[in-house]
C-alpha positions as CSV (number, residue, x, y, z in Angstrom):
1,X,-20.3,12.8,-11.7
2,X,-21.4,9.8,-9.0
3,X,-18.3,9.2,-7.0
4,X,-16.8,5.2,-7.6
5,X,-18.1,2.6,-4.9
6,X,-15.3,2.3,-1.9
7,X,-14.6,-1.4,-2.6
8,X,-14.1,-0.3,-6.3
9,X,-12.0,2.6,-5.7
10,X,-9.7,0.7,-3.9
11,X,-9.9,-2.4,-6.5
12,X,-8.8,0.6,-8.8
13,X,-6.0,1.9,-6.9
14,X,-4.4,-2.0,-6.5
15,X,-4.7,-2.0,-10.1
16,X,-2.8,1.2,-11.0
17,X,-0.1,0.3,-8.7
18,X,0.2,-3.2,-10.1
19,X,0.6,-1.6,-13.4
20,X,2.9,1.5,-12.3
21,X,5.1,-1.6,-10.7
22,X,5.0,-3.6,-14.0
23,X,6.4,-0.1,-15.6
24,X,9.5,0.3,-13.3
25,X,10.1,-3.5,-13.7
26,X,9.7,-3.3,-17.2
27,X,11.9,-0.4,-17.6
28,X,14.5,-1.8,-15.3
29,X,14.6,-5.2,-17.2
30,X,14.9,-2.8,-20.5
31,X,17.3,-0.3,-18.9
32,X,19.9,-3.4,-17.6
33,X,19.6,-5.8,-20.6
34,X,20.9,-2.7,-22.5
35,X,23.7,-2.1,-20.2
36,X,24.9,-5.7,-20.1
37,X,24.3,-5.6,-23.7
38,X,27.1,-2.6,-24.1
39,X,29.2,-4.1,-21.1
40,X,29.6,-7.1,-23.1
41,X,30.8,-5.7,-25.8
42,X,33.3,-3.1,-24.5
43,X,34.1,-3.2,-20.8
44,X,34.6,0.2,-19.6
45,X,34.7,2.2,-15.9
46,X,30.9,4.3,-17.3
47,X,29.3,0.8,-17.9
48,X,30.3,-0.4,-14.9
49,X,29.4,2.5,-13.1
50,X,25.4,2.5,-14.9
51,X,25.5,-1.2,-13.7
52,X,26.1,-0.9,-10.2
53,X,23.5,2.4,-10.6
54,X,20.9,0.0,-12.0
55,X,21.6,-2.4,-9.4
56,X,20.8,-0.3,-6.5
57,X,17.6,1.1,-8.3
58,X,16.5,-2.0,-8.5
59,X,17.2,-2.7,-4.8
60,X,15.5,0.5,-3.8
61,X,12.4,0.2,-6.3
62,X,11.8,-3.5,-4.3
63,X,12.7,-2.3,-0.7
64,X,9.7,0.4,-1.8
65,X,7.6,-2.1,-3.2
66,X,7.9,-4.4,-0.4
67,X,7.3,-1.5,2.4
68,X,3.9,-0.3,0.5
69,X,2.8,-4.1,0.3
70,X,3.7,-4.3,4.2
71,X,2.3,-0.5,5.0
72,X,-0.9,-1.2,3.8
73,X,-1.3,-4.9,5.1
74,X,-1.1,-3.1,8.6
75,X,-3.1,-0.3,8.3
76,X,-5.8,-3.0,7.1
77,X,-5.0,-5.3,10.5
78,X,-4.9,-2.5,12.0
79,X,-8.9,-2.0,10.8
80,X,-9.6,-5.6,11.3
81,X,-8.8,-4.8,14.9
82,X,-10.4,-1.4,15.4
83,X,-13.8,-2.8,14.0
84,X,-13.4,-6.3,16.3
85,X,-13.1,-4.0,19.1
86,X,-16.3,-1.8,18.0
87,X,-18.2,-4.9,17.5
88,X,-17.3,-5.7,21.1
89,X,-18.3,-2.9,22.0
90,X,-21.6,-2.8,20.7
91,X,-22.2,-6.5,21.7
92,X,-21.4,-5.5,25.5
93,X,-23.7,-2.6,25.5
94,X,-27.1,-4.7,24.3
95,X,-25.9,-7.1,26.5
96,X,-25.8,-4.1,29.5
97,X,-29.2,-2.9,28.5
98,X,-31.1,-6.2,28.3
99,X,-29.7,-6.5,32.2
100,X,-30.8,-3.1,33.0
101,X,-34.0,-3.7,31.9
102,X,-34.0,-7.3,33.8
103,X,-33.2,-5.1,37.1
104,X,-35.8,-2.7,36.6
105,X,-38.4,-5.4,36.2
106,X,-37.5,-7.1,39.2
């Protein structure tokens, strides 16, 4: 089997965790309507509890959501720098030869 195209494999991966983060949402959404739902209806300690439960799931599923976002926009800065450095680099070093070899014809 030919192994997926870098660029594509990681258009792949952004797209199964833009669906896996639709799912939580979607379940959440499902999960709380449900619980206000009951709440509503009859007011008791357990809904009360399941609320405040889905509250801080929902808080920690966004705190996570948010730290992948920001974990990956600096490991790719973190790239863009690395390869701006490289480029330097490489630009220095044909600029050092092409004054070597202006010293040695002199």
């Amino acid at each position: 089997m030919k192994p997926l195209n870098v660029g594509l494999r990681i258009t792949v991966n952004k797209k199964i965790d833009n669906l896996k983060d639709m799912e939580i949402w979607a379940d959440i959404s499902l999960l709380s309507g449900t619980i206000l739902k009951q709440y509503n209806k009859k007011k008791t300690s357990n809904l009360e509890a399941l609320a405040d439960a889905i509250a801080r799931l929902t808080f920690y599923f966004q705190e996570n959501i948010n730290n992948k976002r920001l974990y990956k926009k600096a490991i790719s800065d973190y790239r863009l720098a690395r390869n701006r450095a490289v480029e330097r680099a490489r630009k220095a070093e044909k600029e050092n030869e092409k004054l070597i070899k202006k010293t040695k014809q002199l």
